[in-house]
C-alpha positions as CSV (number, residue, x, y, z in Angstrom):
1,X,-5.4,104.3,-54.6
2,X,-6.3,107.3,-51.6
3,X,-6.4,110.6,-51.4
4,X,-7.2,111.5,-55.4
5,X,-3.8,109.9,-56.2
6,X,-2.4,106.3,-57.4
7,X,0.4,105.1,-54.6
8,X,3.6,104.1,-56.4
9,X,5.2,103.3,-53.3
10,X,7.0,104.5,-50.2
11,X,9.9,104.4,-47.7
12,X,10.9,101.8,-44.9
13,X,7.4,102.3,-42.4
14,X,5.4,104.0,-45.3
15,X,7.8,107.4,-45.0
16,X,7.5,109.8,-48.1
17,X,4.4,108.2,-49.8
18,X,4.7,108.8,-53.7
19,X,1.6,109.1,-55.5
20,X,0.9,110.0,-59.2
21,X,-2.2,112.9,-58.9
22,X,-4.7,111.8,-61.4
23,X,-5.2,116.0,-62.3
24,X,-2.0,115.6,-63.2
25,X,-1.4,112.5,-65.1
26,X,-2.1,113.9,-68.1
27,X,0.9,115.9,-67.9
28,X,2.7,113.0,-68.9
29,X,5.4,110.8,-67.9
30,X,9.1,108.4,-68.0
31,X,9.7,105.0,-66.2
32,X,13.2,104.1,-67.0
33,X,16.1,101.8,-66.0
34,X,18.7,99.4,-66.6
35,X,16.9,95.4,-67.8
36,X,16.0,93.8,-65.0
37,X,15.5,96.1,-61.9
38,X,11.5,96.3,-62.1
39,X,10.6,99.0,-64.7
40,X,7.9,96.2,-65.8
41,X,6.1,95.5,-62.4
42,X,5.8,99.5,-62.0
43,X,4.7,99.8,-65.0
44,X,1.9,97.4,-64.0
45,X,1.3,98.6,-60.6
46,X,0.8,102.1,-62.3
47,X,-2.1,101.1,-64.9
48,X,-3.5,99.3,-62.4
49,X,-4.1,102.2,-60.7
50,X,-5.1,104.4,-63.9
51,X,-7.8,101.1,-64.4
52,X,-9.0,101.5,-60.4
53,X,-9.5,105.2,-61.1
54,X,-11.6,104.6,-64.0
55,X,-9.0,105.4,-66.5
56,X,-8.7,103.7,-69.7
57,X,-4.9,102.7,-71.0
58,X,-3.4,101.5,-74.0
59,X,-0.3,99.9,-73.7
60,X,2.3,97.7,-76.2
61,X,3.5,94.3,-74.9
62,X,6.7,93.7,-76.1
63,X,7.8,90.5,-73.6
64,X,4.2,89.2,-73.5
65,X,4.0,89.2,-69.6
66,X,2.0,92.7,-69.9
67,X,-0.7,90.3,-70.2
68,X,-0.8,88.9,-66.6
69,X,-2.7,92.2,-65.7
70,X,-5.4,90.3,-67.1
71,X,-5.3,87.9,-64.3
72,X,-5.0,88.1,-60.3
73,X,-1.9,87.3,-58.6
74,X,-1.5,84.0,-56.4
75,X,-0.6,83.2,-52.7
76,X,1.1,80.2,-54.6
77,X,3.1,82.4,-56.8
78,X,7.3,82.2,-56.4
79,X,7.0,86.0,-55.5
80,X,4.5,86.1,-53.6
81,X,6.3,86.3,-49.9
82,X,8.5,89.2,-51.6
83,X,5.3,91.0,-52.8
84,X,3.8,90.5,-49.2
85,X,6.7,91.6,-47.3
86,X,6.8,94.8,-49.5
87,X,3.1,95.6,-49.0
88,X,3.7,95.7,-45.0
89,X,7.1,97.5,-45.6
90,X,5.1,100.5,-47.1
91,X,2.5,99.8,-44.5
92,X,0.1,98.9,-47.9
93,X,-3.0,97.9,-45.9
94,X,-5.1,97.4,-48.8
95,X,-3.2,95.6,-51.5
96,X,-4.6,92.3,-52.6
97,X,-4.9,90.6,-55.2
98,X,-7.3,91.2,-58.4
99,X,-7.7,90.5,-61.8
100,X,-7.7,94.5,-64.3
101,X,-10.5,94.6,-66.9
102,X,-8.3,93.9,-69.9
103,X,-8.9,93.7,-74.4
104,X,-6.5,92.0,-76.3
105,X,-5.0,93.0,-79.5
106,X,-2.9,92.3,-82.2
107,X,-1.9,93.5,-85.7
108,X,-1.6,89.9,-86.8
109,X,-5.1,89.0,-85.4
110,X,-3.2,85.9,-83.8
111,X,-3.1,86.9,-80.1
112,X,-5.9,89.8,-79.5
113,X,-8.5,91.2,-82.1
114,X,-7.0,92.7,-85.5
115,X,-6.2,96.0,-86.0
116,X,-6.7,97.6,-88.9
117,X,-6.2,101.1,-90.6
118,X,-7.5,102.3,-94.4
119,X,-3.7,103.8,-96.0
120,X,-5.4,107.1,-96.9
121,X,-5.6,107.0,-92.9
122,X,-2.2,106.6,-91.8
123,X,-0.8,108.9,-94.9
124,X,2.0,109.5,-96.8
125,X,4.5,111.0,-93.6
126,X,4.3,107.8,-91.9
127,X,4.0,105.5,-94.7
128,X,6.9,107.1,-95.7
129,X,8.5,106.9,-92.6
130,X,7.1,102.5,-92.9
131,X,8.5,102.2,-95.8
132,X,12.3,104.0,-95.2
133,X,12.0,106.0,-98.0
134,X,14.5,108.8,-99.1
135,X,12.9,112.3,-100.0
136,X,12.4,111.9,-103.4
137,X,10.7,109.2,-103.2
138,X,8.1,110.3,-100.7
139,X,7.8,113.3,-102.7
140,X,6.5,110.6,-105.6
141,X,4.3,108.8,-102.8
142,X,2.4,112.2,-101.7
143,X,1.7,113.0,-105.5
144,X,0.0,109.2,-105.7
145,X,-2.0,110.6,-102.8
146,X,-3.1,113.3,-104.3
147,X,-4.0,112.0,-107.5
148,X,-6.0,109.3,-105.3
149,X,-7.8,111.8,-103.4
150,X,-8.7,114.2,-106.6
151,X,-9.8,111.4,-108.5
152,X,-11.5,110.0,-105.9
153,X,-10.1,106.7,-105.6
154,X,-10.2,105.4,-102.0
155,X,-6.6,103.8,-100.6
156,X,-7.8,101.0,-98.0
157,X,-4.7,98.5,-98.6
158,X,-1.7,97.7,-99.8
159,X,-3.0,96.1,-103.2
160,X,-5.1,99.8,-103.6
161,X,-1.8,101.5,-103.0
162,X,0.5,99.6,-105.6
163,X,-2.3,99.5,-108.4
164,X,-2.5,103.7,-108.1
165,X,1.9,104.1,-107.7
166,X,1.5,101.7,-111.2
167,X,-0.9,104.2,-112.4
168,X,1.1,107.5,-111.2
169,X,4.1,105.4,-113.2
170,X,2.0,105.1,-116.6
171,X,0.9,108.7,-116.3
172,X,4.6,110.1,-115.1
173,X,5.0,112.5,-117.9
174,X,1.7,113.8,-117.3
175,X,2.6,114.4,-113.9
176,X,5.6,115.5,-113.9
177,X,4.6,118.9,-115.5
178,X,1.8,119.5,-113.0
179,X,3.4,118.4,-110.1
180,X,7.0,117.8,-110.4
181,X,9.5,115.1,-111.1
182,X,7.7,111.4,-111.3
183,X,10.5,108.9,-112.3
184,X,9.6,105.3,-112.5
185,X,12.8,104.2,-110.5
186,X,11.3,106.4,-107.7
187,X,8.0,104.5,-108.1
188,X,10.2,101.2,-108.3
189,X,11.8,101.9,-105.3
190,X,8.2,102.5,-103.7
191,X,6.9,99.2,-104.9
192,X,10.0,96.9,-103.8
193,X,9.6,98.9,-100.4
194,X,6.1,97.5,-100.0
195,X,7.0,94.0,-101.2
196,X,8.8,93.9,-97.8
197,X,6.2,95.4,-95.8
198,X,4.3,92.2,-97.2
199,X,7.0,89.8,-96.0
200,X,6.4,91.8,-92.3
201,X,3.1,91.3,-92.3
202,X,2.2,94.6,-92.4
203,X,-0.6,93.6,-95.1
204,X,-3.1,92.4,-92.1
205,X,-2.8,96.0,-90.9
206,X,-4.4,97.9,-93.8
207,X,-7.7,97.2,-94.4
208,X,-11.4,97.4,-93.4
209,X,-12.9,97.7,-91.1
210,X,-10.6,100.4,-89.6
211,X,-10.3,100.3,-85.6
212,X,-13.3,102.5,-84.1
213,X,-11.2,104.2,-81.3
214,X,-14.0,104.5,-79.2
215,X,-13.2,100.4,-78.6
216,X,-10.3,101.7,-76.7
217,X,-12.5,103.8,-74.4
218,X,-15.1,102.9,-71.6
219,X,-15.7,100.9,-68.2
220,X,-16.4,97.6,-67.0
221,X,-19.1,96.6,-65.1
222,X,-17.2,98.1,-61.4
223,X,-16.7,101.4,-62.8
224,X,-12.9,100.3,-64.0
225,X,-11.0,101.6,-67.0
226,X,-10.2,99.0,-69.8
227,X,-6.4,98.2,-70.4
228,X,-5.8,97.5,-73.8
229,X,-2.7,95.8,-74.1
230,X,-1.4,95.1,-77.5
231,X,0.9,92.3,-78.5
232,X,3.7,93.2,-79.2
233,X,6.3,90.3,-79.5
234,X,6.0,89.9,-82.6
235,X,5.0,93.0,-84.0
236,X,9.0,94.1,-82.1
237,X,10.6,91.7,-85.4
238,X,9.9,95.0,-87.6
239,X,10.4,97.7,-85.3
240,X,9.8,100.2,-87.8
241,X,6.1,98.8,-88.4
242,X,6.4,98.8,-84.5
243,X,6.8,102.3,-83.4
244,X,4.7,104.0,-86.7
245,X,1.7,101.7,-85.7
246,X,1.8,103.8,-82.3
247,X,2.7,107.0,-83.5
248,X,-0.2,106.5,-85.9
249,X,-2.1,105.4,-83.1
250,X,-1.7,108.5,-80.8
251,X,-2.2,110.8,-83.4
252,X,-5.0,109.3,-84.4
253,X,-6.1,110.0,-80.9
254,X,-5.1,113.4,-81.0
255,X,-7.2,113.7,-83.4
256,X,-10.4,112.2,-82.8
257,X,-10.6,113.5,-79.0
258,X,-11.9,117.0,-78.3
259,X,-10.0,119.9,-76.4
260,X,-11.0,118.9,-72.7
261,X,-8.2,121.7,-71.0
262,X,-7.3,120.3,-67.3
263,X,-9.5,117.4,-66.3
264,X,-9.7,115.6,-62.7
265,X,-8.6,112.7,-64.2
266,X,-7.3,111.4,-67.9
267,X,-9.5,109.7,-70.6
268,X,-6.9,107.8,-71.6
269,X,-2.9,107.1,-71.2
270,X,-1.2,105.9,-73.3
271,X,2.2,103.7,-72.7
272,X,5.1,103.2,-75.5
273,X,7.7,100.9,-74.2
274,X,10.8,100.6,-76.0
275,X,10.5,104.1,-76.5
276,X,13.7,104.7,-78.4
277,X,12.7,102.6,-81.4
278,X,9.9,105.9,-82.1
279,X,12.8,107.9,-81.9
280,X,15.8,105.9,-83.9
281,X,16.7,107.6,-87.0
282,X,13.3,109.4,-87.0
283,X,13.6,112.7,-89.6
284,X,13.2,116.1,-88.4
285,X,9.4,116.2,-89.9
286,X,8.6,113.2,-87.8
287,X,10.5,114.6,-84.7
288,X,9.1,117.7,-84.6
289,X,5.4,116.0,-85.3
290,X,5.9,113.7,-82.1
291,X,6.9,116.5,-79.9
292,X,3.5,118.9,-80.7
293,X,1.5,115.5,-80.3
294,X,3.0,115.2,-77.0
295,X,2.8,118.7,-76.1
296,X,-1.0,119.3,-77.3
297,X,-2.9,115.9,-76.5
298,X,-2.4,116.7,-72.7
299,X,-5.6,118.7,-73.2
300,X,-7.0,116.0,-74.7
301,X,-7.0,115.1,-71.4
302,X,-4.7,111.7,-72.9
303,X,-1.4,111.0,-70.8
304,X,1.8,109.7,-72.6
305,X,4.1,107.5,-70.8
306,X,7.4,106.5,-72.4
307,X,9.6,103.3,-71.0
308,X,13.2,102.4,-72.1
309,X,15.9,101.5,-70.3
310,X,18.3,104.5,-70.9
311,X,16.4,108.7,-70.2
312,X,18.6,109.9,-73.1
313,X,17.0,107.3,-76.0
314,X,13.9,110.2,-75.2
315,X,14.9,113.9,-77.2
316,X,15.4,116.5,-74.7
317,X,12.3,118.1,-76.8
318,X,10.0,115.3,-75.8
319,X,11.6,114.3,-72.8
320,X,10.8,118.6,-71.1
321,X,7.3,117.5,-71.1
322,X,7.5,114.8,-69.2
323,X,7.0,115.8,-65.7
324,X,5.9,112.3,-63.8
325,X,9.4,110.6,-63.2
326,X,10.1,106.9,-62.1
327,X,13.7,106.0,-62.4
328,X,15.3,102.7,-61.4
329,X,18.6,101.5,-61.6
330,X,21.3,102.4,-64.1
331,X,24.5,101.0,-64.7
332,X,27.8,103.2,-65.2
333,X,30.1,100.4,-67.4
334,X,30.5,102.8,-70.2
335,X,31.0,106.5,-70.9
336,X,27.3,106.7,-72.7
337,X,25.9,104.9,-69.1
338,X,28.2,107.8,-67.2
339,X,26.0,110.4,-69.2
340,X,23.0,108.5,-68.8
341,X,23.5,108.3,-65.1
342,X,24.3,112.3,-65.0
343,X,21.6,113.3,-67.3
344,X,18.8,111.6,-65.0
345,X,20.4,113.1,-62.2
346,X,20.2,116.5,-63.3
347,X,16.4,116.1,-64.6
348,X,14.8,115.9,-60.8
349,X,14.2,118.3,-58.4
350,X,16.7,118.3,-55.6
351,X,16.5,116.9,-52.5
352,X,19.6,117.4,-49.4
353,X,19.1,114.1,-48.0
354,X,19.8,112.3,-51.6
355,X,22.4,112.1,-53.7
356,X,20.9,111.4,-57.2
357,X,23.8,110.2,-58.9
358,X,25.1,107.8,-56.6
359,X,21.5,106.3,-55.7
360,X,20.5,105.6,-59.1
361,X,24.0,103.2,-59.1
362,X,22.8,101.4,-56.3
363,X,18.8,100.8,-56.4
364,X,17.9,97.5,-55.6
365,X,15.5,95.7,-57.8
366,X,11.5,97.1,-57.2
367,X,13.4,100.4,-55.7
368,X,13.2,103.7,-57.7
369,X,13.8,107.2,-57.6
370,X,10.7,108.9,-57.6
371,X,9.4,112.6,-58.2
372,X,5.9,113.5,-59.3
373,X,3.8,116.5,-60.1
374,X,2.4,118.0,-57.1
375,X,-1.0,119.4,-56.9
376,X,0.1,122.9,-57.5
377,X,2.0,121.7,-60.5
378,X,5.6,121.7,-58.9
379,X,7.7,118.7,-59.0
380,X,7.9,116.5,-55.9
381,X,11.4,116.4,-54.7
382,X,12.9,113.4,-55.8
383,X,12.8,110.5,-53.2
384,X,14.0,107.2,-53.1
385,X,10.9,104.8,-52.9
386,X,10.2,101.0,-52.5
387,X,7.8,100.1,-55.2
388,X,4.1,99.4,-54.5
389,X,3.7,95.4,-55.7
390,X,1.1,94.4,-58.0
391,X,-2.1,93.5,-57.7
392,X,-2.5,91.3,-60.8
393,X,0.0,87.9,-61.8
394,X,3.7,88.8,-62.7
395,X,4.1,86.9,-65.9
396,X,2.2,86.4,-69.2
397,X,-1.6,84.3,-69.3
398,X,-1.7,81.1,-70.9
399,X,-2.8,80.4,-75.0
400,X,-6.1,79.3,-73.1
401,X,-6.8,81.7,-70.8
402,X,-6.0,84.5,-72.9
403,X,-8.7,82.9,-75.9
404,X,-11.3,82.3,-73.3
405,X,-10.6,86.1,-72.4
406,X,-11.0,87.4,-76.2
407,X,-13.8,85.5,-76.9
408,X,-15.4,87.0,-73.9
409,X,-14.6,90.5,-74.1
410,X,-17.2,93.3,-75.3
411,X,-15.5,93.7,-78.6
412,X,-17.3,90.5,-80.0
413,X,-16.7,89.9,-83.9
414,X,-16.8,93.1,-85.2
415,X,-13.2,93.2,-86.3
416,X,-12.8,89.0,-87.2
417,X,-13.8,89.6,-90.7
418,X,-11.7,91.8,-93.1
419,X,-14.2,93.7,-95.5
420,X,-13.0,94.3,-98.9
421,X,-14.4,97.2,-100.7
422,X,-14.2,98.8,-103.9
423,X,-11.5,100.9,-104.4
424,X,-8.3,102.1,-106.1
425,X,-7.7,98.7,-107.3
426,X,-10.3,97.6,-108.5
427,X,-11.7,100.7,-110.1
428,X,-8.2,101.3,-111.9
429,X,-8.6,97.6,-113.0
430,X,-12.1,98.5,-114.5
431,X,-11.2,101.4,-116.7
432,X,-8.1,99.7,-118.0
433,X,-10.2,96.8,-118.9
434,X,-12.7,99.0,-120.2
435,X,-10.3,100.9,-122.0
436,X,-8.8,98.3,-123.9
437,X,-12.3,97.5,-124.3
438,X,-13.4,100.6,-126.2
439,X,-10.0,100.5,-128.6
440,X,-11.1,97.6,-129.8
441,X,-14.1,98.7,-130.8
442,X,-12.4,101.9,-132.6
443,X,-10.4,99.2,-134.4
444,X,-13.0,96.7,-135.7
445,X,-13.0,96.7,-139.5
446,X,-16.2,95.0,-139.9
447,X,-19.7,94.9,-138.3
448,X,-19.2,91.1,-136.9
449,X,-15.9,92.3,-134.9
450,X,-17.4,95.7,-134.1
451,X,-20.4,93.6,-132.2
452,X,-18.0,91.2,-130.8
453,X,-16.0,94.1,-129.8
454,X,-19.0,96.1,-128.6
455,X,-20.1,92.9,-126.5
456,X,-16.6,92.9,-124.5
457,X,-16.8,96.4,-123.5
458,X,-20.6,95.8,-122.6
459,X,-19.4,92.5,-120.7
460,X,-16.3,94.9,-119.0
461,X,-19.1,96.9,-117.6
462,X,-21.4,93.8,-116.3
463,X,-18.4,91.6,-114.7
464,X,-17.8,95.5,-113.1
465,X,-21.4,95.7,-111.8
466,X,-21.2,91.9,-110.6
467,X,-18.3,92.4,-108.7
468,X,-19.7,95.7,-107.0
469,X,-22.8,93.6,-106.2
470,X,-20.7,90.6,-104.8
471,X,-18.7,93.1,-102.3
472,X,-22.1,94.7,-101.3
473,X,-23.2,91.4,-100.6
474,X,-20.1,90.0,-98.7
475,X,-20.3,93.1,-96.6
476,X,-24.3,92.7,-96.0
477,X,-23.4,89.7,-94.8
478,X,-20.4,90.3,-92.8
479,X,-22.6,93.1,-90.9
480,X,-26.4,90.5,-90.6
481,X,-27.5,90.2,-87.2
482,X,-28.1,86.8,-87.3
483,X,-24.7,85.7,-88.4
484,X,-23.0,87.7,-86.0
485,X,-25.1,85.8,-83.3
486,X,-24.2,82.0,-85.2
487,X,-20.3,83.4,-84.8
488,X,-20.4,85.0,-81.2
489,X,-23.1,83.4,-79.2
490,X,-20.5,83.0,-76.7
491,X,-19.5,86.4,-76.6
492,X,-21.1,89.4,-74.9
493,X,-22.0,92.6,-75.2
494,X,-22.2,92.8,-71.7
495,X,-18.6,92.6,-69.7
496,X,-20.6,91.6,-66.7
497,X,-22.1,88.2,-68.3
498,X,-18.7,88.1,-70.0
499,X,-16.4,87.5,-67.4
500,X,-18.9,85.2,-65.4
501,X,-18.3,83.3,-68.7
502,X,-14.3,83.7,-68.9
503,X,-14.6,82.9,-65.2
504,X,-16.5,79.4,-65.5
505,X,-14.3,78.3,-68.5
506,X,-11.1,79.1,-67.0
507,X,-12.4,77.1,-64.0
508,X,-12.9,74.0,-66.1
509,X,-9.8,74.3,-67.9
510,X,-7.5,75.0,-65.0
511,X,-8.2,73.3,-62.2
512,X,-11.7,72.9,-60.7
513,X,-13.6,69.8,-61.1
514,X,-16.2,69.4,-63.6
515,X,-19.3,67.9,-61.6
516,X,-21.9,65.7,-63.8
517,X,-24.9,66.9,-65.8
518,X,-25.9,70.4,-65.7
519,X,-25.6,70.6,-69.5
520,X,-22.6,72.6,-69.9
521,X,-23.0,74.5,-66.9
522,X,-22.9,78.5,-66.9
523,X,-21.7,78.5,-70.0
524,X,-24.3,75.9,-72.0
525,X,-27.2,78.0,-70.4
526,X,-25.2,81.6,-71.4
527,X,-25.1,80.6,-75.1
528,X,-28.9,78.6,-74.6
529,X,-30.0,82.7,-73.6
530,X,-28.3,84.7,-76.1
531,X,-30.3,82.4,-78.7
532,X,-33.0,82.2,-77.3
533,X,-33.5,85.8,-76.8
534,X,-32.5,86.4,-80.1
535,X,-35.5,84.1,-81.3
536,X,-37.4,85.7,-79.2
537,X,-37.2,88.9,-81.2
């Protein structure tokens, strides 16, 4: 990175240098192309970049070899003499290899930390959306989310969310005269809906405690922007959960930032690839939501990024605020590829010494078509550029490496341990049990059943205070210093001592002798001072 800007590459002799101005990154952008002719290793090259600048990113994984960012690249590697003859192509004195400042996560809590969200947080537009429901039925889901939030009974998870749709059911005729229709086959339909959101999975996502987004934020030790890469491979089985987890995610954004205007350089950007699954069969609501997220956040100061392999999966009223524009290769087999191919070529800026549509037919792999925002706003003319290699591996991190990285990261423990409150649940399970409690007593002929009835509401109410006092303990517990320091001693909340850490594991396990004595090396006398400074206090 020179000259305020991040180089995505250049011509034969380093002719026509491209590079994304950070003041204008935030104006968004599209990497696209046919499978296999580089979209992934500019992708890479580009956060790296963001990262070097200070920039923090948040980007999806769908492959798993996003995750090599997390380590440097090799001399040893199999593309390594391509990666070097490319550097001296572009004349790209300075690239080297190096490792990016990277946190793992992952909805599962299987390959990065979990992420969670609370249902009352995600709402009923995208649940809706989750769930594929037809507009009557989310008509039905909104009223159980306004009963909820009128009665105040707090939706954290799935099991909060099926116990108040049971109660919207019992009450329906109730309802239906203050609110509108409430049919129990629409609630049905609701209910079977989230049985298979279970069978996704999507049950580790709703819950406490709810991502801080400020996790997503912040600097290593050098000044760098963290690049939070989630993992996605998995997750890409339910592409519905898929793309509303990041819609979710970006408004939640959106929402939590403060209006910023035009900034020297971006908080955060923010990368969906696969971009056509947000898009696929998405309502007009949810359209027309995306498109004023997109529009708006740029003075968040947050930059939006979309990758897919064909410019038309993006709506021509998302894809007019991109104005950062990376395209490699297309193929022209069928008529949809011909439009593909002529659609691109109309969206950059002319240049007389390229011919858009024929390039983009004959781009070798690593070689784009390239136009950015200029400092004045303008768009570059397009060029055709040689892509700037990467500085960090090509290819995913090992099971190994990337534990020893979680484990060492500056998130700690704080999200390990699902927290389970009271709520809708549980207090709709109370008064039903209490309820039935207080019918019985109504019902008791004579004084012995009256007492014995009288003692079952009376015990309703104490199992109801036990259970409060058992969560407030659980969650006492969860949050107690010293059992937070038993779980993570080996963590740190410094990235600094951290990595030092990653770094002396990751030696041990892959490839540098392990020299006698020394009681555990680095690592012994890391976790020896954590302790100790903790009994210190």
């Amino acid at each position: 990175m020179a000259d305020g800007g991040i180089l995505i590459g250049a011509g034969e002799g380093g002719a026509n240098p491209q590079r994304l101005e950070l003041a204008r990154a935030n104006r968004h952008g599209l990497i696209a192309g046919a499978t296999g002719t580089g979209k992934t290793v500019t992708l890479q090259g580009i956060v790296e970049g963001f990262s070097s600048a200070g920039v923090a990113c948040f980007l999806s994984d769908v492959k798993g070899d996003l995750s090599g960012l997390a380590m440097p690249g090799s001399a040893t590697a199999k593309n390594h003499a391509a990666f070097a003859a490319r550097a001296a192509q572009i004349g790209a004195d300075d690239w080297r290899y190096i490792a990016t400042p990277v946190q793992f996560w992952d909805l599962f809590g299987e390959q990065g930390h979990p992420i969670r969200t609370t249902i009352s947080e995600m709402g009923p537009l995208l649940l809706a959306r989750l769930l594929g429901l037809n507009t009557v039925q989310e008509g039905v889901l909104s009223i159980a989310f306004h009963v909820a939030d009128e009665e105040g009974l707090l939706l954290l998870d799935l099991d909060d969310l099926q116990a108040m749709l049971a109660h919207v059911a019992e009450r329906a005729e109730e309802l239906t005269t203050r609110y509108g229709n409430v049919s129990r086959q629409s609630v049905g339909a609701i209910q079977r809906a989230l049985l298979q959101l279970r069978g996704q999975g999507a049950a580790n996502f709703f819950g406490e405690p709810a991502l801080a987004l400020d996790d997503l934020f912040g600097t290593d030790e050098q000044g760098r922007g963290l690049v939070n890469i989630l993992a996605a491979d998995k997750l890409m089985a339910s592409p519905q959960l898929y793309s509303t987890f990041l819609l979710w995610l970006l408004g939640e954004i959106f929402e939590h930032l403060p209006e910023v205007g035009d900034v020297d350089k971006p908080k955060l950007c923010f990368f969906f690839d696969e971009a056509h699954l947000l898009f696929d069969e998405a309502p007009d609501a949810l359209l027309d939501r995306i498109e004023q997220v997109v529009r708006l956040i740029r003075s968040k100061g947050v930059g939006v990024y979309f990758i897919t392999q064909n410019p038309i999966d993006v709506p021509d009223s998302v894809a007019g605020q991109l104005g950062n524009r990376v395209q490699h290769k297309l193929n022209a087999f069928t008529p949809r590829d011909r439009k593909a191919v002529q659609a691109a070529a109309e969206t950059f800026r002319a240049n007389p010494g390229v011919d858009v549509a024929t390039a983009i037919t004959e781009l070798r792999t690593g070689e784009a078509l390239v136009s950015l925002l200029q400092p004045d706003g303008a768009p570059s003319p397009v060029q055709r550029t040689l892509i700037r290699p990467p500085a960090s591996r090509v290819g995913p991190v090992t099971p190994e490496e990337r534990r020893v990285l979680i484990e060492t990261d500056a998130i700690g423990t704080r999200y390990d341990m699902p927290v389970d409150r009271e709520s809708a649940e549980e207090i709709l399970a109370a008064r039903t049990q209490e309820a039935a409690a207080a019918v019985a007593v109504a019902r008791a002929s004579t004084a012995a059943e009256k007492a014995a009835a009288a003692q079952a509401k009376e015990d309703a109410r104490a199992a109801r205070e036990k259970e409060r006092a058992r969560r407030a303990a659980e969650r006492d517990a969860a949050n107690d210093p010293w059992n937070r320091a038993m779980t993570s001693a080996t963590r740190s909340a410094s990235s600094a001592v951290g990595r030092a850490v990653a770094n002396e594991v990751t030696k041990a396990v892959f490839g540098s002798s392990r020299r006698g004595g020394g009681g555990g090396g680095l690592l012994g006398q890391v976790v020896r001072g954590v302790l100790g400074g903790l009994l210190r206090r």
